[in-house]
ZAVEX-553059 format. One line per field, with one value per residue: x, y, z of N, C-alpha, C, O in turn. Coordinates in pm, whole numbers, plus 50000, padded with zeros to 5 digits. Example, Ala and Ser with C-alpha at 12.3 -4.5 7.8 and 13.67 -1.06 7.14 Angstrom:
n_x	(51319	51285)
n_y	(49431	49775)
n_z	(50780	50708)
ca_x	(51230	51367)
ca_y	(49550	49894)
ca_z	(50780	50714)
c_x	(51320	51290)
c_y	(49670	50003)
c_z	(50780	50787)
o_x	(51424	51341)
o_y	(49668	50114)
o_z	(50846	50804)
This chain:
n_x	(90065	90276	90287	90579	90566	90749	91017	91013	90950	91083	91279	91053	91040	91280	91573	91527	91261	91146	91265	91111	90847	90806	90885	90658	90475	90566	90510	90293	90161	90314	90180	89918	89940	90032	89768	89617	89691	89577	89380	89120	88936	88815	88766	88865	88924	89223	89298	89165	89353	89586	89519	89630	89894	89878	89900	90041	90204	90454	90301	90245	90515	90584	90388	90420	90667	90606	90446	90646	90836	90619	90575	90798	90844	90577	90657	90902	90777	90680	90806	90695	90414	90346	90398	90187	90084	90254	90134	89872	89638	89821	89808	89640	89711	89925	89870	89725	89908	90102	89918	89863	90083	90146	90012	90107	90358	90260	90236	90457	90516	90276	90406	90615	90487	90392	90554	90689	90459	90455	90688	90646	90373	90522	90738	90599	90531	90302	89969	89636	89418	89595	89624	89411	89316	89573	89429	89204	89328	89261	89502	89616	89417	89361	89603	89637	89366	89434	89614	89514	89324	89482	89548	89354	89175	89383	89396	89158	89150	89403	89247	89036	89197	89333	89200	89135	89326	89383	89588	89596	89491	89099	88986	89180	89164	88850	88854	89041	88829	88633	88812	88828	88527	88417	88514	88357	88211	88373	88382	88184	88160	88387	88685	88655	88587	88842	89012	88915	88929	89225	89319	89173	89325	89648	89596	89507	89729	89930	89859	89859	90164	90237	90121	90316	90552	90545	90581	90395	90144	89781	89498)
n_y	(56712	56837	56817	56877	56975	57109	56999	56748	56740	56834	57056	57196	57021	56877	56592	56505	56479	56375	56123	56029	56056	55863	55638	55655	55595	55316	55198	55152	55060	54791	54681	54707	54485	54348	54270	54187	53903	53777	53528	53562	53762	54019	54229	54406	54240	54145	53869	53655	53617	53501	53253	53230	53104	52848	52738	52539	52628	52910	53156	53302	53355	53558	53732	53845	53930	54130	54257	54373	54579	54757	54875	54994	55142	55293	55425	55585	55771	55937	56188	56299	56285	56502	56717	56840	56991	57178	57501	57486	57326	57202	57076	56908	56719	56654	56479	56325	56154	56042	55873	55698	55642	55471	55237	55158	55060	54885	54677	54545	54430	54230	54070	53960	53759	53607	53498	53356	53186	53000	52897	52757	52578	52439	52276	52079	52144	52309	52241	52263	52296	52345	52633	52740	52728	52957	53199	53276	53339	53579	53839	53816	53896	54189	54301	54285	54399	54664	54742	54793	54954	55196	55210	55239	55455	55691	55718	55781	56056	56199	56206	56403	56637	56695	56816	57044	57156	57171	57177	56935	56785	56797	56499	56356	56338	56283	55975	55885	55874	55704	55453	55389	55412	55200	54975	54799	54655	54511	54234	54118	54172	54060	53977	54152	54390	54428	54471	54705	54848	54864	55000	55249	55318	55335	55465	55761	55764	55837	56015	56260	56166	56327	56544	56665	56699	56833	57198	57364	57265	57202	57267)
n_z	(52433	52192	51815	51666	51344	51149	51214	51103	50815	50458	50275	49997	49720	49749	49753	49918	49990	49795	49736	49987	49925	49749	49912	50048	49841	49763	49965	50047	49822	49894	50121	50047	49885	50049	50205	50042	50021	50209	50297	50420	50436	50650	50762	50904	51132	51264	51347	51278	51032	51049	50965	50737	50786	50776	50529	50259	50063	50031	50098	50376	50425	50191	50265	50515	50495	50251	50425	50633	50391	50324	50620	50630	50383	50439	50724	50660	50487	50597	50679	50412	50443	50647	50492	50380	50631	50730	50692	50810	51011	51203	51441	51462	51264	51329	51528	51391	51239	51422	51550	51316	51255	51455	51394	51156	51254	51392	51196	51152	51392	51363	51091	51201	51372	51209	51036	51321	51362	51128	51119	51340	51209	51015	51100	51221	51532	51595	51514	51311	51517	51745	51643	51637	51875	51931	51766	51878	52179	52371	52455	52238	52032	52115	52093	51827	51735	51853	51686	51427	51430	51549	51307	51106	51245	51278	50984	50925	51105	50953	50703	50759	50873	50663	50458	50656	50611	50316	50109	49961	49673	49608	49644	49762	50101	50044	49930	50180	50358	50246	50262	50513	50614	50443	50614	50768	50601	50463	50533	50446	50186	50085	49900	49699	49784	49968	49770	49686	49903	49920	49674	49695	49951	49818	49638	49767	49890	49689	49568	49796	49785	49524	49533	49726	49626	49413	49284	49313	49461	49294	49445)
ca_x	(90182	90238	90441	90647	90611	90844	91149	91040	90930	91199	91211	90981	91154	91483	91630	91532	91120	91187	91275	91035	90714	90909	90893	90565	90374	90596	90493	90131	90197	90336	90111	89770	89982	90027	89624	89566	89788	89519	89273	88990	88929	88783	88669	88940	88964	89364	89372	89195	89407	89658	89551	89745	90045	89846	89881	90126	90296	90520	90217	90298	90628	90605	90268	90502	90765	90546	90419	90777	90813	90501	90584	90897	90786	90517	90720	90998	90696	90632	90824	90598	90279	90378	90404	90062	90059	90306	90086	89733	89595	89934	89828	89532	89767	90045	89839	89678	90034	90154	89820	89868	90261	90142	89927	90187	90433	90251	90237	90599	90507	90225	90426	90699	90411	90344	90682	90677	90349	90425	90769	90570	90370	90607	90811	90527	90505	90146	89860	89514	89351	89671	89645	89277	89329	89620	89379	89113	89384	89207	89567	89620	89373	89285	89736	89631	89269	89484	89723	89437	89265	89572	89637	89239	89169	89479	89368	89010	89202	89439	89135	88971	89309	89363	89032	89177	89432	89386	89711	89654	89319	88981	88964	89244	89059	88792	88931	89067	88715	88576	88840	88761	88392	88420	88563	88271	88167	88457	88391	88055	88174	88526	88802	88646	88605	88938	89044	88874	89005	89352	89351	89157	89462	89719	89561	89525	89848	89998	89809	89984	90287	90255	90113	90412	90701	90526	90643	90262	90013	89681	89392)
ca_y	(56694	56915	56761	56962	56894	57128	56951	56612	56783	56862	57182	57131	56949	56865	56525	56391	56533	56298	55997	56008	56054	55766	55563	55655	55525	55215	55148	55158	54951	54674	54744	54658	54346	54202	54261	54089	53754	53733	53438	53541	53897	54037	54354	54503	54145	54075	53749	53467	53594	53439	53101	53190	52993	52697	52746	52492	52736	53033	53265	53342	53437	53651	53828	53910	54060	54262	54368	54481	54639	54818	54897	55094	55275	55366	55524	55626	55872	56013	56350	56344	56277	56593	56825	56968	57030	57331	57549	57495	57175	57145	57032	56758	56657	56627	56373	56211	56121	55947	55736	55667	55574	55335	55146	55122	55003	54726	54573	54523	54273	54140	54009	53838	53717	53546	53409	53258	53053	52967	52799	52600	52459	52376	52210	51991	52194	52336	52225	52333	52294	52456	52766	52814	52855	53113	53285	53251	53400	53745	53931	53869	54010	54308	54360	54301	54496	54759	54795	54776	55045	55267	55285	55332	55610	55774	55735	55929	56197	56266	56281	56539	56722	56749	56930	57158	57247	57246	57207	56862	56786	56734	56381	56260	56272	56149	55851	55805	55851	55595	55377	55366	55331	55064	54866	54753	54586	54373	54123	54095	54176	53974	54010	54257	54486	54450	54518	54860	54924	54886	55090	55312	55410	55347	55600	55867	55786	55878	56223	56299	56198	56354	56706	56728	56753	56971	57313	57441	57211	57213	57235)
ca_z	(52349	52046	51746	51571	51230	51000	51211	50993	50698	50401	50157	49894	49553	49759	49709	50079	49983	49653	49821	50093	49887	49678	49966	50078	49746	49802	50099	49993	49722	49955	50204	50002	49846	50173	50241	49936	50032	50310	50284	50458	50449	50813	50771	51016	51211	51208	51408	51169	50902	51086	50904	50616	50823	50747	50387	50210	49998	50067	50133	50495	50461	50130	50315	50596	50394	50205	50530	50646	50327	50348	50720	50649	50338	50470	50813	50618	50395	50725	50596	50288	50510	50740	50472	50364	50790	50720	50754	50875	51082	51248	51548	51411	51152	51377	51576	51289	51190	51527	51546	51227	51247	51555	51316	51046	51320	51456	51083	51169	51449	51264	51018	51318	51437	51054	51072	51413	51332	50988	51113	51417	51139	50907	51176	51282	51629	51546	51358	51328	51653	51839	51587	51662	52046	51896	51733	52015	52252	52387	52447	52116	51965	52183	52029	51677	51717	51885	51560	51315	51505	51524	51145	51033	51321	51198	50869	50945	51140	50887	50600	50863	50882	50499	50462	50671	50588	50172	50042	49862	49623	49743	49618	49864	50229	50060	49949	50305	50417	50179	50278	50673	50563	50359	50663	50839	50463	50372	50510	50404	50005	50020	49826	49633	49926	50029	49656	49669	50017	49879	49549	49761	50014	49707	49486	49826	49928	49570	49601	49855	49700	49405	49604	49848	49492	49315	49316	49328	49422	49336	49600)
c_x	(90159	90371	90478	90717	90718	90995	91153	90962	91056	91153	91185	91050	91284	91477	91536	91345	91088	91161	91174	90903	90733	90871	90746	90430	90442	90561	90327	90132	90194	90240	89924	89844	90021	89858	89573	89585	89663	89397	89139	88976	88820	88715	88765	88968	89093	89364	89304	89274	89503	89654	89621	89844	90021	89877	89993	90254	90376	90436	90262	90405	90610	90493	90391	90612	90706	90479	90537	90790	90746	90512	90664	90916	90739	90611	90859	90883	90655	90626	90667	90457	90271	90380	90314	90018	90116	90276	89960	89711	89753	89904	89756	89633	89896	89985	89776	89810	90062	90076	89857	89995	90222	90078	90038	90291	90387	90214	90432	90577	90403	90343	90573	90580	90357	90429	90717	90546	90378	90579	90711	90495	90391	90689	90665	90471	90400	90102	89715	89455	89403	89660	89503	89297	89441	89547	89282	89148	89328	89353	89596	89559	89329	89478	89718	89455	89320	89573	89623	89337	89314	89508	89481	89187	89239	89485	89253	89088	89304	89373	89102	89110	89378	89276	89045	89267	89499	89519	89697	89468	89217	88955	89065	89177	88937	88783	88967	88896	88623	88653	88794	88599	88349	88467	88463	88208	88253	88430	88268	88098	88316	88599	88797	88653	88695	89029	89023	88935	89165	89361	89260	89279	89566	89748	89555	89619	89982	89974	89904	90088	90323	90274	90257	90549	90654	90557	90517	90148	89884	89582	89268)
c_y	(56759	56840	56853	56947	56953	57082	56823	56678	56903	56953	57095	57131	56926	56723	56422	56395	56395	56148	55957	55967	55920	55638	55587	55571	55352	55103	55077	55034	54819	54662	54637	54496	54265	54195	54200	53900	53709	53653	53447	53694	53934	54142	54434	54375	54082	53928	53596	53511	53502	53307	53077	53124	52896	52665	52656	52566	52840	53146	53327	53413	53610	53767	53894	53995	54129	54366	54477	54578	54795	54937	55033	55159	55319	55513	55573	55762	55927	56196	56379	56335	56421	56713	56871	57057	57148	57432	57609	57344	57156	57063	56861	56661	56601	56494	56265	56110	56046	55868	55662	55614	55471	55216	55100	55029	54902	54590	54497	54369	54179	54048	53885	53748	53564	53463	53290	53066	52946	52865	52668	52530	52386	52294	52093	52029	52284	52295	52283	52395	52394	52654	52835	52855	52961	53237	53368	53391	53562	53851	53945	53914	54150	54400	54366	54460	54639	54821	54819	54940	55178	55326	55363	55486	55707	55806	55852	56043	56261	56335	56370	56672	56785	56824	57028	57242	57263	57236	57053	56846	56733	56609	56275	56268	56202	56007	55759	55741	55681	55426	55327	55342	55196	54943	54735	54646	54476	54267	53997	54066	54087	54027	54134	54379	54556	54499	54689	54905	55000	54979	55239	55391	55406	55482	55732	55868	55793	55993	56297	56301	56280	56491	56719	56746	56834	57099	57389	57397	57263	57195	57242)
c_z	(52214	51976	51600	51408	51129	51092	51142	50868	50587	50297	50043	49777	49601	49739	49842	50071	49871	49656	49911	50015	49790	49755	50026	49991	49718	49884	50086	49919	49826	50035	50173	49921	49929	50213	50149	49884	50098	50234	50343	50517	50554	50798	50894	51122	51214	51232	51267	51036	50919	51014	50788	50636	50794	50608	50319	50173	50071	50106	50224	50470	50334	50199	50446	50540	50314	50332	50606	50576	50329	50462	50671	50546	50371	50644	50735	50473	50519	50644	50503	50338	50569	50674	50413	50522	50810	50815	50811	50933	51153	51323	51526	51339	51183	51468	51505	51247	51280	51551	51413	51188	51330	51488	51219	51142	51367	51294	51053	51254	51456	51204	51077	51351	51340	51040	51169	51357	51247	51010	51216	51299	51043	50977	51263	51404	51653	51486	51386	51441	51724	51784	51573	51789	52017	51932	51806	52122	52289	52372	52317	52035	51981	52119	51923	51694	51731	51738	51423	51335	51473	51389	51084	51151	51287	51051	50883	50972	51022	50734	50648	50873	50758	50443	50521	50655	50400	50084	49940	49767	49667	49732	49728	49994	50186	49998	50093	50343	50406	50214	50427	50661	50506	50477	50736	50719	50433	50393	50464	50254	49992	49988	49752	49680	49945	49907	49629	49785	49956	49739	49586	49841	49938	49639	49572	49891	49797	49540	49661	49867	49637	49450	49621	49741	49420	49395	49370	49314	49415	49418	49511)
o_x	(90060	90483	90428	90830	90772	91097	91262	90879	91099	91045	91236	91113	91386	91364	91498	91290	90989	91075	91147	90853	90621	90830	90717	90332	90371	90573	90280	90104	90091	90182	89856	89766	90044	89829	89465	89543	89624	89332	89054	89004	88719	88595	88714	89046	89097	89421	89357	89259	89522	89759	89663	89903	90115	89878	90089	90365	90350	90499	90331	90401	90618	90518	90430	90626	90773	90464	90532	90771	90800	90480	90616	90998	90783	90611	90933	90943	90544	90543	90570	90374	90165	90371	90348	89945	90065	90320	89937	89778	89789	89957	89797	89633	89965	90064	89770	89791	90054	90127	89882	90007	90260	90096	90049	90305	90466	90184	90490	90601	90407	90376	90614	90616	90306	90395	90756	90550	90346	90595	90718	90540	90322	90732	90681	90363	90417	90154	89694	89443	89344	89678	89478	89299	89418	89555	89273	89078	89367	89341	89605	89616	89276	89486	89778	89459	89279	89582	89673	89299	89254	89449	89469	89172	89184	89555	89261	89102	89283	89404	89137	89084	89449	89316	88984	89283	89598	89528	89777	89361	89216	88884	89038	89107	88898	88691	88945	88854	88578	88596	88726	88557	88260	88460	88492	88152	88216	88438	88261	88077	88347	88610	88892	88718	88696	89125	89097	89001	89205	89472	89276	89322	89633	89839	89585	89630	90100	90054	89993	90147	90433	90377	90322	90647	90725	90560	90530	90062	89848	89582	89156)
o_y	(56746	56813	56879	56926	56883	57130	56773	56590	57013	56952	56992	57228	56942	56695	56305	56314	56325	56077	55837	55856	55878	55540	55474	55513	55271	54980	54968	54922	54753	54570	54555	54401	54145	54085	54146	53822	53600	53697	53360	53727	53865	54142	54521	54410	53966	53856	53502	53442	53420	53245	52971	53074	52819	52546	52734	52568	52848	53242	53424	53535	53727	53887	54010	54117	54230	54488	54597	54686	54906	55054	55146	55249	55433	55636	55608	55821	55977	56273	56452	56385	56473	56817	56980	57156	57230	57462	57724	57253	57041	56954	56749	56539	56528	56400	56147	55990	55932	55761	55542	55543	55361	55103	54978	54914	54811	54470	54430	54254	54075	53951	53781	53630	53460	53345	53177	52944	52829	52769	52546	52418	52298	52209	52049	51975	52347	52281	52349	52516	52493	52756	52944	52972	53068	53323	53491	53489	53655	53943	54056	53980	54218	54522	54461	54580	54729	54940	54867	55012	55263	55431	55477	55601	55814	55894	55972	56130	56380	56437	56468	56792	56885	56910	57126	57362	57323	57307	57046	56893	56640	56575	56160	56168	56099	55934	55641	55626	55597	55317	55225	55236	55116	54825	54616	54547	54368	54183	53874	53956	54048	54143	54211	54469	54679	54569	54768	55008	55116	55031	55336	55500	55501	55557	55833	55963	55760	56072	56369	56388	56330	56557	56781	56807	56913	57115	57470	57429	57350	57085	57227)
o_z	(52141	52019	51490	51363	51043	51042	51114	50842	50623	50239	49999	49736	49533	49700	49841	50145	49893	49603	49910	50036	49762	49693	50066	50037	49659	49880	50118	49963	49840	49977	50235	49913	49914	50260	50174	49799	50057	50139	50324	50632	50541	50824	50965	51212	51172	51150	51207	50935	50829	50995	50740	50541	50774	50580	50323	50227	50191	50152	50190	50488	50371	50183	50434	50550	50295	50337	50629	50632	50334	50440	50671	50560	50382	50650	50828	50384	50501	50597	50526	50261	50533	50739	50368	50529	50887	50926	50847	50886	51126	51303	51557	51358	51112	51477	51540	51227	51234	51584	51429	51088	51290	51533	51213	51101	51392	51294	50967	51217	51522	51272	51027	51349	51380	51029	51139	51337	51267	50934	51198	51274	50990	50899	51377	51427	51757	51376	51488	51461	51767	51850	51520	51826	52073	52019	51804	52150	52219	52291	52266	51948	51894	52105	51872	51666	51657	51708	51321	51243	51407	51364	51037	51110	51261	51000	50860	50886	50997	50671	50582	50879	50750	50364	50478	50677	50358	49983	49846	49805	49748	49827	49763	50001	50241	50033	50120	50353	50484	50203	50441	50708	50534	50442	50751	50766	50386	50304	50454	50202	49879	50029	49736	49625	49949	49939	49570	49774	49950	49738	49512	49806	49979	49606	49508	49969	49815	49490	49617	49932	49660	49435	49536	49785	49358	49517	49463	49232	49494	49473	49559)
């Protein structure tokens, strides 16, 4: 499968290029502010975050709506992802992109998933015990491992694909890099970890913002 990226990529400085990269550092934004709701930072493990449903407060839900959020800036910056791919790495960069959209898309039914729980135990119809065998559950996590998977694989490949193809500065792949490295650590270092993760893909997904409107980026 070859994906043909200048039919989702928009001339450079138009209105729809603007918006996208707009919505791409948005997305980010929300993105690392729903990873930061999370109570017990994993290291790439989605399912015990899940205990945030237990949480008294509104946590749950606002972590899920920042994950929507998140979700559909981030696939709605697709365009603006697609266009240093022009014209070199098409093909890498064209697949870094669809792993990397499958990951963003399953933070979509993550955050249903955040919802569901979080009304069983607000309605009395879960409590602890039941939301450990949840978590327990193998299909579900081999569906969450699968979405977590997605987005950082697609993250590496598209660092590896920006290196080749030069069009945005050398500090954004490695950023990605550093961020997919760093995963195996978080949950060793905590919050702090997961703090650098996030201002990590933030700050290389504002690069690539910033690149894809300028008239003449630098490399």
């Amino acid at each position: 499968m070859i994906v043909s990226l200048p039919l989702i990529r928009p001339t450079r400085g138009s209105p729809v290029e603007a918006w996208s990269a707009s919505c791409l550092i948005i997305g980010a934004i929300s993105l690392g502010f729903a990873a930061m709701l999370s109570p017990t930072p994993t290291g790439g493990d989605a399912a015990p975050v899940l205990t945030v449903s237990l949480a008294p407060d509104d946590r749950a839900i606002t972590m899920a709506v920042a994950l929507c959020i998140g979700s559909v800036g981030l696939l709605l910056g697709i365009p603006t992802l697609a266009a240093p791919f022009a014209q070199q790495a098409r093909r890498l960069g064209g697949v870094a992109i669809v792993v990397y959209s499958i990951g963003v898309l399953g933070g979509t039914g993550y955050a249903s998933v955040l919802v569901i729980l979080r009304t069983l135990v607000a309605h009395g119809a879960l409590g602890p015990d039941g939301l450990g065998r949840v978590i327990d559950d193998d299909r579900l996590g081999m569906a969450l491992g699968a979405w977590v998977a997605c987005f950082y694989v697609g993250a590496l490949l598209m660092a590896v694909a920006l290196i080749r193809a030069r069009r945005t500065p050398r500090w954004v792949p490695v950023l990605l890099f550093a961020m997919v490295g760093l995963l195996p650590f978080v949950s060793m270092v905590g919050h702090l970890g997961q703090l650098i993760q996030v201002l990590l893909f933030v700050v290389a997904m504002t690069g690539i913002a910033t690149t894809a409107v300028r008239p003449d980026p630098a490399v």
